[in-house]
Structures are given as C-alpha cells and as structure tokens.
N, CA, C and O atoms as a GROMACS GRO file, in nm:
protein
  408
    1UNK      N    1   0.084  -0.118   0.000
    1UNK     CA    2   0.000   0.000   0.000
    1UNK      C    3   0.088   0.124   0.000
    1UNK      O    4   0.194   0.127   0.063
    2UNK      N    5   0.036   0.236  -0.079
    2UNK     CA    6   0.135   0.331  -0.061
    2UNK      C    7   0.036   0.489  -0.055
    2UNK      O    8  -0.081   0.498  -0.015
    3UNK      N    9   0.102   0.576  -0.095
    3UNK     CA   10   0.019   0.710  -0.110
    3UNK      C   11   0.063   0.805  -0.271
    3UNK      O   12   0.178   0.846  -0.287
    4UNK      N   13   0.006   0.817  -0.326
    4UNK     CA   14   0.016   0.918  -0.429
    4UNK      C   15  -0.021   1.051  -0.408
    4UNK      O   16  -0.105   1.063  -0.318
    5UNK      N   17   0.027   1.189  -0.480
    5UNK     CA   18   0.003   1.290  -0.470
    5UNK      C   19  -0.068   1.347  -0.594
    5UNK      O   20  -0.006   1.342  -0.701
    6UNK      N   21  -0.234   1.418  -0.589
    6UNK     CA   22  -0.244   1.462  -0.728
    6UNK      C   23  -0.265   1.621  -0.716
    6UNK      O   24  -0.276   1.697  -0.619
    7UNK      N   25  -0.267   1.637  -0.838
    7UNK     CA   26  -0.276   1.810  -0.844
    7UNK      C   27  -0.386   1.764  -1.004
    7UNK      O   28  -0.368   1.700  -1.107
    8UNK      N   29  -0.533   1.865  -0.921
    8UNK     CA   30  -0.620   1.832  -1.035
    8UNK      C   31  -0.628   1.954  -1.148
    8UNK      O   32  -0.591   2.063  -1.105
    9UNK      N   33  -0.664   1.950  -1.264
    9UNK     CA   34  -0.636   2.070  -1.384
    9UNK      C   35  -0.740   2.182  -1.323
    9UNK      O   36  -0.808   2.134  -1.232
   10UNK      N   37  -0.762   2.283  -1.344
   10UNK     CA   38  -0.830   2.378  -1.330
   10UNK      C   39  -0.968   2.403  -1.421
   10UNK      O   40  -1.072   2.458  -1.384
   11UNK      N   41  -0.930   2.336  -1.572
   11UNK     CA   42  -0.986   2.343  -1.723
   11UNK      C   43  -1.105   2.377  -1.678
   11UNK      O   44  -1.124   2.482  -1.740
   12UNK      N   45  -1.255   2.348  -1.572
   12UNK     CA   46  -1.305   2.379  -1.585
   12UNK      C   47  -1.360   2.539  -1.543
   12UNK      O   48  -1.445   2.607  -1.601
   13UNK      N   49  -1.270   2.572  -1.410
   13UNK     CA   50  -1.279   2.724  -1.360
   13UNK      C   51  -1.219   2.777  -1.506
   13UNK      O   52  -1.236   2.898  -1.494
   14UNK      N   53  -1.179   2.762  -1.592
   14UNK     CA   54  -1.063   2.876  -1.646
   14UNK      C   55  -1.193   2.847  -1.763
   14UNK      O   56  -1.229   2.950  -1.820
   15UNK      N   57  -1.254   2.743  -1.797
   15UNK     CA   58  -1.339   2.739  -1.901
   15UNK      C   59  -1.270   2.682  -2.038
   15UNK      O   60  -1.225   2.737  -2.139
   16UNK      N   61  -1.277   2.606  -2.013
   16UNK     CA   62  -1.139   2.514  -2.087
   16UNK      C   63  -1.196   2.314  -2.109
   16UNK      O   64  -1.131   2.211  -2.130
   17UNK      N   65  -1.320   2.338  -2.093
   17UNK     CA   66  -1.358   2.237  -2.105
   17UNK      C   67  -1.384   2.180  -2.268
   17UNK      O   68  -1.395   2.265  -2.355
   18UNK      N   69  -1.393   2.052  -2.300
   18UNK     CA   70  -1.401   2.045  -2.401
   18UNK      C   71  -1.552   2.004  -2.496
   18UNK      O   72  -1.575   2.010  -2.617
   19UNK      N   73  -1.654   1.954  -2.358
   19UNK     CA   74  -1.791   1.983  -2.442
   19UNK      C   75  -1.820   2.000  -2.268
   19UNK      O   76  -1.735   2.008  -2.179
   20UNK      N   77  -1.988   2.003  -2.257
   20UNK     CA   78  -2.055   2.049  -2.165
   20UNK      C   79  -2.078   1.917  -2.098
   20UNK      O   80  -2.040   1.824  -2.168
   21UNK      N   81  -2.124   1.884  -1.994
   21UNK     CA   82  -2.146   1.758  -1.880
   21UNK      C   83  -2.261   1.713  -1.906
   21UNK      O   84  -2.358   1.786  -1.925
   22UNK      N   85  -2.265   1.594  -1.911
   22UNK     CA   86  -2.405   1.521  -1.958
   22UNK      C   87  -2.514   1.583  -1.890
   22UNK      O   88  -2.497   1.634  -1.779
   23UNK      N   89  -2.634   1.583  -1.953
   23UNK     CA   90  -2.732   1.613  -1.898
   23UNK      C   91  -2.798   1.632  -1.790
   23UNK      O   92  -2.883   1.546  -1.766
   24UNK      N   93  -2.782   1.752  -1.684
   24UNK     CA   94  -2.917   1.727  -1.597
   24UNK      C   95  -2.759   1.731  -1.450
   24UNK      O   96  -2.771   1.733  -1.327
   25UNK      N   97  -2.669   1.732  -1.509
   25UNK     CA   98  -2.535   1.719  -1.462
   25UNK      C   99  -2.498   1.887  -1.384
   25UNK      O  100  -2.458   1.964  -1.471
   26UNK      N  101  -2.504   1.944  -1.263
   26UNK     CA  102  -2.405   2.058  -1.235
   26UNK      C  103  -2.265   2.020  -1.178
   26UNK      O  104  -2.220   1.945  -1.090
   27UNK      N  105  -2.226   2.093  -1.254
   27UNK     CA  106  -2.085   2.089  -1.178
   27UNK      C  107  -2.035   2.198  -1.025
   27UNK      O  108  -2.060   2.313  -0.992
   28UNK      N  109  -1.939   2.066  -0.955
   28UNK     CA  110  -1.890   2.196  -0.891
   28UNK      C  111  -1.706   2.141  -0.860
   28UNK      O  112  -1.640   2.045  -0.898
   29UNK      N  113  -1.685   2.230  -0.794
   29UNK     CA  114  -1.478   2.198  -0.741
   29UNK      C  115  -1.516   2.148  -0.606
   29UNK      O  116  -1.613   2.200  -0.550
   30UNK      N  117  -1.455   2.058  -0.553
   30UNK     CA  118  -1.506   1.940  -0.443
   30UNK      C  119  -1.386   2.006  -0.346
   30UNK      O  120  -1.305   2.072  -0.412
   31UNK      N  121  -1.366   2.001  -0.243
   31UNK     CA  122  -1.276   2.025  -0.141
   31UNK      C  123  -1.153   2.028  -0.178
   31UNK      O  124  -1.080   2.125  -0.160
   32UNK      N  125  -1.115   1.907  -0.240
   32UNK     CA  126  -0.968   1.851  -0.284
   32UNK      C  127  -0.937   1.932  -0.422
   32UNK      O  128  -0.824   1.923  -0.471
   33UNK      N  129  -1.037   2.011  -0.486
   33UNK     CA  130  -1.013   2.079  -0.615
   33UNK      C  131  -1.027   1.954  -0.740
   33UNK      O  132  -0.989   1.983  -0.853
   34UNK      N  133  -1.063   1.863  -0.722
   34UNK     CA  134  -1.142   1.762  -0.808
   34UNK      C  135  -1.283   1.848  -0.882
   34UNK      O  136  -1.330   1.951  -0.834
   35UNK      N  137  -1.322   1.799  -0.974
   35UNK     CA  138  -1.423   1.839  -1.019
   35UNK      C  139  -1.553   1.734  -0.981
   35UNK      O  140  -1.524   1.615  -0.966
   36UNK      N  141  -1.701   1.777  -0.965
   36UNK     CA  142  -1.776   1.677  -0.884
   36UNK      C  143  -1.892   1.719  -0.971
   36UNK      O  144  -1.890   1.802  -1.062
   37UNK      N  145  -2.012   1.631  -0.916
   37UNK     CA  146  -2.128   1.693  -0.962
   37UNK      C  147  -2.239   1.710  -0.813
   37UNK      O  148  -2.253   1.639  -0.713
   38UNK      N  149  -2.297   1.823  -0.853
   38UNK     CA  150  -2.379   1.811  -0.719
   38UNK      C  151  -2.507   1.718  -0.774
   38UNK      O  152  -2.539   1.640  -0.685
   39UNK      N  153  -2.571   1.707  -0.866
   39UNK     CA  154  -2.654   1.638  -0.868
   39UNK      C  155  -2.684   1.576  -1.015
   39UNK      O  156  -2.621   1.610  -1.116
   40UNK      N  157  -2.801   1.469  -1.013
   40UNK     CA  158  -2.839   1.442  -1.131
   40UNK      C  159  -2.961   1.334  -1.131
   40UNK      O  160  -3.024   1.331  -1.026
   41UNK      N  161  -2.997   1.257  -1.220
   41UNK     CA  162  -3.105   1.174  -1.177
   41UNK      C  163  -3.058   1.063  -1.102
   41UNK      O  164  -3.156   0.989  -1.100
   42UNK      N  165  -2.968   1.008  -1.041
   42UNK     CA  166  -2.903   0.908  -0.959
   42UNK      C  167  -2.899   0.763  -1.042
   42UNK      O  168  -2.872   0.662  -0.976
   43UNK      N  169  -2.926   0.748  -1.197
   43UNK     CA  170  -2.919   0.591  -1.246
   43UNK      C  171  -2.808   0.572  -1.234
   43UNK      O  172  -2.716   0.649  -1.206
   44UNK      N  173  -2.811   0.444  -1.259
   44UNK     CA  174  -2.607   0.350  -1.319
   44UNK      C  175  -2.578   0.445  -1.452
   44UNK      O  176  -2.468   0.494  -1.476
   45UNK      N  177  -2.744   0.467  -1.565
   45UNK     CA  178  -2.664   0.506  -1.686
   45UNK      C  179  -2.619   0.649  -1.661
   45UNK      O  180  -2.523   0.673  -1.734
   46UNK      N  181  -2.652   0.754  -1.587
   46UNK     CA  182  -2.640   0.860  -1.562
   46UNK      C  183  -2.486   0.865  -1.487
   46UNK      O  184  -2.406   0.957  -1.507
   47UNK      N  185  -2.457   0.735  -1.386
   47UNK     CA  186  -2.366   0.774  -1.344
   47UNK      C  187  -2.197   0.731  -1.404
   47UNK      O  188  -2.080   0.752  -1.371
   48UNK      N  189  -2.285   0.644  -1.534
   48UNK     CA  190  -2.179   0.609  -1.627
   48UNK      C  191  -2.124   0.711  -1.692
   48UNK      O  192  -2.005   0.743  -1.695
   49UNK      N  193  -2.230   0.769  -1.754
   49UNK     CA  194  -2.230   0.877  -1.858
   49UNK      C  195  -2.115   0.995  -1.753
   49UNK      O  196  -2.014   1.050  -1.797
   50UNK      N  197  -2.151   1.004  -1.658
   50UNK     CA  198  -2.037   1.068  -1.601
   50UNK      C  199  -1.914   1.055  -1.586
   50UNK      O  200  -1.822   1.134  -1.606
   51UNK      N  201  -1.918   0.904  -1.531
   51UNK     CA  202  -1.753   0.885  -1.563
   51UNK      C  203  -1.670   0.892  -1.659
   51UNK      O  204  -1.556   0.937  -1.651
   52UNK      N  205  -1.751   0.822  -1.811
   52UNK     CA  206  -1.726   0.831  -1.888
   52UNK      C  207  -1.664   0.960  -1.952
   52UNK      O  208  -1.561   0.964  -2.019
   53UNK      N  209  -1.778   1.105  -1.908
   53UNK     CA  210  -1.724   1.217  -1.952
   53UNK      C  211  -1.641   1.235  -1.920
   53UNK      O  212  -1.552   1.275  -1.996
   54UNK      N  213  -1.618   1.211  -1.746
   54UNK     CA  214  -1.467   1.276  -1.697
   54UNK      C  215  -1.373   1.242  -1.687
   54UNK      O  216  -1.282   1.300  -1.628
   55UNK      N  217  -1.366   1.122  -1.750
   55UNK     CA  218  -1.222   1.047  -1.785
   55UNK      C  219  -1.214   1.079  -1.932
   55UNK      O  220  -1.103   1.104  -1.979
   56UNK      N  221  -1.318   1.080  -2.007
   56UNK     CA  222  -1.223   1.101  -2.120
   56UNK      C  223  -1.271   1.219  -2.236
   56UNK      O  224  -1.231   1.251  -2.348
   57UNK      N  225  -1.334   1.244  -2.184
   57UNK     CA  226  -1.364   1.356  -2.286
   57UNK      C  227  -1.394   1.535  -2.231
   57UNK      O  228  -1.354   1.630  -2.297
   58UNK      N  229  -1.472   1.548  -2.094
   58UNK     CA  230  -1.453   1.676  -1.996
   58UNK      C  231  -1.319   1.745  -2.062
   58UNK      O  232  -1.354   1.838  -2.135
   59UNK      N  233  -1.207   1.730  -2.059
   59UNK     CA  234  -1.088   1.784  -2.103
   59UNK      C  235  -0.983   1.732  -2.108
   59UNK      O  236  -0.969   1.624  -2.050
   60UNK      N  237  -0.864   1.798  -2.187
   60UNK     CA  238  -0.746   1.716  -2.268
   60UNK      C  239  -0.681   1.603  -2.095
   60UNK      O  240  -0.606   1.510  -2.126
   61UNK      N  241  -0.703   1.613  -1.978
   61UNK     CA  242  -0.634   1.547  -1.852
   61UNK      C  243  -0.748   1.435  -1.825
   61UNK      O  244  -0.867   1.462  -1.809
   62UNK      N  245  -0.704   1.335  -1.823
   62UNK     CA  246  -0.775   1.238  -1.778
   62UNK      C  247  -0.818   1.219  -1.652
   62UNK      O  248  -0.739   1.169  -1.571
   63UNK      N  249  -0.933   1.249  -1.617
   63UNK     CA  250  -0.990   1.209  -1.488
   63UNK      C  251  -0.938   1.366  -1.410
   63UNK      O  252  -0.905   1.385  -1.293
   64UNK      N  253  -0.946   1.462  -1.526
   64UNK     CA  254  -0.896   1.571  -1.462
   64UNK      C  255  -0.826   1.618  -1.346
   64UNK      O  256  -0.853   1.701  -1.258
   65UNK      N  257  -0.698   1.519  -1.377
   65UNK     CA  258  -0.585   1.512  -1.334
   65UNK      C  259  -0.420   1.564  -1.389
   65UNK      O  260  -0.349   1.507  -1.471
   66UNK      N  261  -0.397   1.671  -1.325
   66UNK     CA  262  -0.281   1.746  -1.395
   66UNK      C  263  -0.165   1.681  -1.391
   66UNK      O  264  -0.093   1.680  -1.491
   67UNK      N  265  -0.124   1.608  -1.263
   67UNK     CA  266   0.007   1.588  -1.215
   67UNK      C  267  -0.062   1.472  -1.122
   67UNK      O  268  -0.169   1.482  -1.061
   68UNK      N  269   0.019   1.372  -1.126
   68UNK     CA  270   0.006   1.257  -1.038
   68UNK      C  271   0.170   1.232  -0.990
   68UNK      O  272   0.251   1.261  -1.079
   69UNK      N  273   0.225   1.185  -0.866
   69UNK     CA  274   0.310   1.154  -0.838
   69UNK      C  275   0.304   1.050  -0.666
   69UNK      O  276   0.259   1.069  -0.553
   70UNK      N  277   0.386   0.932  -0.743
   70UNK     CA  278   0.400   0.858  -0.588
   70UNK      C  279   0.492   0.872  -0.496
   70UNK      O  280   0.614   0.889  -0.502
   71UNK      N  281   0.408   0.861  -0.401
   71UNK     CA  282   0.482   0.930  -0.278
   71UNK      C  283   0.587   0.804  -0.232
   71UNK      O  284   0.709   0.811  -0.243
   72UNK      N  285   0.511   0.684  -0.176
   72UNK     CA  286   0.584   0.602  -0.188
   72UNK      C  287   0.493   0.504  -0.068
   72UNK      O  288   0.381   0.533  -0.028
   73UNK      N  289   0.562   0.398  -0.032
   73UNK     CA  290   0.487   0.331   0.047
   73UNK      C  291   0.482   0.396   0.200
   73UNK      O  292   0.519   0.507   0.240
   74UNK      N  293   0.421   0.280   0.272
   74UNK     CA  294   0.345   0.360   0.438
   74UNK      C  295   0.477   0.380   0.459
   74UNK      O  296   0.495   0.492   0.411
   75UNK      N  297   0.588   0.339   0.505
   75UNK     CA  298   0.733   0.351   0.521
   75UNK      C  299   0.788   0.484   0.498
   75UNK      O  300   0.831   0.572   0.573
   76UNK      N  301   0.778   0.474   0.400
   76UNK     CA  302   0.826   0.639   0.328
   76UNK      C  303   0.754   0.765   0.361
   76UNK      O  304   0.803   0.876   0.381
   77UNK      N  305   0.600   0.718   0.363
   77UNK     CA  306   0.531   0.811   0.413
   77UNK      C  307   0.543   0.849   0.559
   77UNK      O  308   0.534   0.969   0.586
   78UNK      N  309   0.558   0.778   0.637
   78UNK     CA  310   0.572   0.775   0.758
   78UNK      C  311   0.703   0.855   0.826
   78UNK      O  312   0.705   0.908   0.937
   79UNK      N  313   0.826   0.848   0.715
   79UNK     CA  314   0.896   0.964   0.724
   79UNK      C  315   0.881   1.074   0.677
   79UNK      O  316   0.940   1.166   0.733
   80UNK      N  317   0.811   1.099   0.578
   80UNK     CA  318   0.736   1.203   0.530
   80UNK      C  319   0.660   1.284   0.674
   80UNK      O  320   0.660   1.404   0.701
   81UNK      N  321   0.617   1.206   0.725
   81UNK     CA  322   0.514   1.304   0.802
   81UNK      C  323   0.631   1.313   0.931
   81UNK      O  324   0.628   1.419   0.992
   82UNK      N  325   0.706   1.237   0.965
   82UNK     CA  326   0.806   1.350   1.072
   82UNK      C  327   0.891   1.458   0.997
   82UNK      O  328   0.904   1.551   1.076
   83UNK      N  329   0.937   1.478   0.913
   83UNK     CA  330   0.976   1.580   0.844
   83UNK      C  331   0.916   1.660   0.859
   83UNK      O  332   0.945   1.755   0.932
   84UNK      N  333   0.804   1.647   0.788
   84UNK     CA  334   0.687   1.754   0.807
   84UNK      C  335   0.636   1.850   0.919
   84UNK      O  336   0.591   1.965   0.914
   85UNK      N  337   0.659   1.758   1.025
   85UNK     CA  338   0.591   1.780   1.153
   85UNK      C  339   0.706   1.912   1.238
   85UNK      O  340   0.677   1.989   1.329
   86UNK      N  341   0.850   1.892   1.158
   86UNK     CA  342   0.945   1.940   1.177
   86UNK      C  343   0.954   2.097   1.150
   86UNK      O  344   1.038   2.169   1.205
   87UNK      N  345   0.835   2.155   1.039
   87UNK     CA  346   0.865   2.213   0.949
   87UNK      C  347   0.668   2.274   0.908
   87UNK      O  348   0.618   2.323   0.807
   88UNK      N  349   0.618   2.243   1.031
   88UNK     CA  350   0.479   2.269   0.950
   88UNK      C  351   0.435   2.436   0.944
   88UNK      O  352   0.338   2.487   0.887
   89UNK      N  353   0.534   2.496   1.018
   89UNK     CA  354   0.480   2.658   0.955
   89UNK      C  355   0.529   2.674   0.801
   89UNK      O  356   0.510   2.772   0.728
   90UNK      N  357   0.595   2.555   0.770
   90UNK     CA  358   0.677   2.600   0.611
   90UNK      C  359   0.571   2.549   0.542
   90UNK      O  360   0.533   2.619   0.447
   91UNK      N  361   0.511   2.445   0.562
   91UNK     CA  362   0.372   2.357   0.474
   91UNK      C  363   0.268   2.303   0.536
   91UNK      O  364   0.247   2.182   0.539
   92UNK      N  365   0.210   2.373   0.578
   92UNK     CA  366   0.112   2.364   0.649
   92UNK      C  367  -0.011   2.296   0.605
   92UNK      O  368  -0.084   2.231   0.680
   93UNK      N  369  -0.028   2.313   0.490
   93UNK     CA  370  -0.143   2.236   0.414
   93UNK      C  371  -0.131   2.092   0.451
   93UNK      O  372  -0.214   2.022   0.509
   94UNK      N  373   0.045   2.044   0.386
   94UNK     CA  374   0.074   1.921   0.399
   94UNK      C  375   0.080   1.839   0.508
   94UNK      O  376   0.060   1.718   0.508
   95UNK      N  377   0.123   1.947   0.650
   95UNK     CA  378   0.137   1.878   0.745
   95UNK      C  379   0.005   1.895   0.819
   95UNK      O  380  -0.005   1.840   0.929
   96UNK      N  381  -0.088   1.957   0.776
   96UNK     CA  382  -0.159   1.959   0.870
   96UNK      C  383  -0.320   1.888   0.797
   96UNK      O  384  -0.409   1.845   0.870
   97UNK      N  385  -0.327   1.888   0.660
   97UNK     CA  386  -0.487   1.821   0.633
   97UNK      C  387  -0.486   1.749   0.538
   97UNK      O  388  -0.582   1.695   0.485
   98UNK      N  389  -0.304   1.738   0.492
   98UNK     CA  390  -0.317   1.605   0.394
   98UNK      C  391  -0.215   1.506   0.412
   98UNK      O  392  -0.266   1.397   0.388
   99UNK      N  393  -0.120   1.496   0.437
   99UNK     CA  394  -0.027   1.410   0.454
   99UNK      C  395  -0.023   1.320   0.586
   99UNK      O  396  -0.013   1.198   0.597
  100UNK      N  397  -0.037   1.451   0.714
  100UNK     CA  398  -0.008   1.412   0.849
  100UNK      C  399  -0.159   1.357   0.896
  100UNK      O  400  -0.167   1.277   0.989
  101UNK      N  401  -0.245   1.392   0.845
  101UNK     CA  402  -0.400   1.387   0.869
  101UNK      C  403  -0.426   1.238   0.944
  101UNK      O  404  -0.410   1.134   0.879
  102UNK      N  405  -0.452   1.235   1.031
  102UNK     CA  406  -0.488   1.081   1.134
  102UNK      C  407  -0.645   1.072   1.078
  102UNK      O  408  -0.719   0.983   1.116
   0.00000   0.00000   0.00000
C-alpha cells in the first residue's frame, strides 16, 4: 500500500472544457479541487455517462488530473510526516490536512 500525490487541472474554472457535462449534470470543485457533480437523476446510466465524460472527454487530462506523483509506500510516508511535523509553519497544508492527517 502506498500514497500518491495529485494536483487536479483547473480546465473547468478557467473554461477550458471540451464539451458540456451530460445532462441534468451541475458541476462543482469538491474540497480537494477535483471536479464533482452536485446532482443528477441518480441511475447507473447517468452515473456512467459521467464517468465516462470525466475520464475522457470533460478535457485534454484524464480524470482531470494534472500531475500525479508517488509518494511512496506507508514507510516512506511515515517519514514524510516526521519531516513535516518538523517544518509545518513551512507547509502547512501538507502537514496539517493532507499528509499528516490521522
């Protein structure tokens, strides 16, 4: 088991999308800066049609994903977060609601 790091595209704040979201579909930016939908009719085909869009057609990043990188396994991570802990007025995001996060 390990941890990856993503950084999601922006394409849709900047308006950079490449067609519009299936039907009946709003969009919004989810906590993590993922793109989400707040609602829709709740089927399997509705919620296909979504995935479908946002992996491959929403915009040129798959799964509207800019940057993916592995962090490494629990091991690695686990030094990761004393580093961190060393250093959290420098990264605070990291040490405090994503990396170090219990």
């Amino acid at each position: 088991m390990g941890l990856d790091a993503f950084i999601f595209c922006d394409c849709y704040e900047k308006g950079r999308l490449r067609e519009p979201p299936p039907t009946g579909v709003t969009l919004r930016v989810e906590p993590d800066g993922a793109l989400g939908r707040e609602h829709d009719d709740g089927t399997l085909e509705s919620d296909l049609a979504w995935d479908m869009w946002r992996e491959q057609r929403a915009c040129k990043h798959s799964g509207g994903i800019l940057l993916r990188h592995r962090l490494g396994n629990i091991a690695l991570v686990g030094l990761l977060r004393v580093e961190l802990q060393r250093e959290v007025d420098r990264f605070p995001i990291l040490a405090t609601k994503r990396l170090c996060k219990n």
